[in-house]
C-alpha positions, 0 to 999 in steps of 0.5 A: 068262724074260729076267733084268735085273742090276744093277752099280755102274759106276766107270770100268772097275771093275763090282761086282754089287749088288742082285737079279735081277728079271724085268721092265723097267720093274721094273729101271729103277726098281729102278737107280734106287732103287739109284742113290739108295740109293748117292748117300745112303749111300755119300758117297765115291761122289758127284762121281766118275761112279758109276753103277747099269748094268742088263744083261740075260741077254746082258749087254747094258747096257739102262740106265744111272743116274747116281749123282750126278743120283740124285734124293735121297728127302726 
């Protein structure tokens, strides 16, 4: 079963963050959930081009959210 993973991007640092999930369409909206998670809990990432990478068991990026165009909830 193919696995996607999430990393938070900042130039060439990349940090794993949340949990493995099996599905595409799942991971896209997990990243972006993460995106904005970050974007409203972690003010010292905003306006420096943070970003929520997806990869997938070959560590192949499949999709990338910006931390700064995360559509804040409420």
């Amino acid at each position: 079963m193919r696995r996607f993973y999430f990393n938070l991007v900042h130039h060439d640092e990349v940090e794993p963050i949340g949990h493995p999930v099996a599905d595409r369409g799942q991971a896209i909206a997990v990243a972006q959930r993460l995106a904005i998670d970050i974007a409203e809990n972690r003010q010292d990432c905003l306006g420096k081009g943070y970003s929520v990478s997806i990869v997938d068991d070959a560590g192949i990026e499949i999709h990338r959210e910006s931390v700064d165009s995360a559509e804040k909830s409420g």
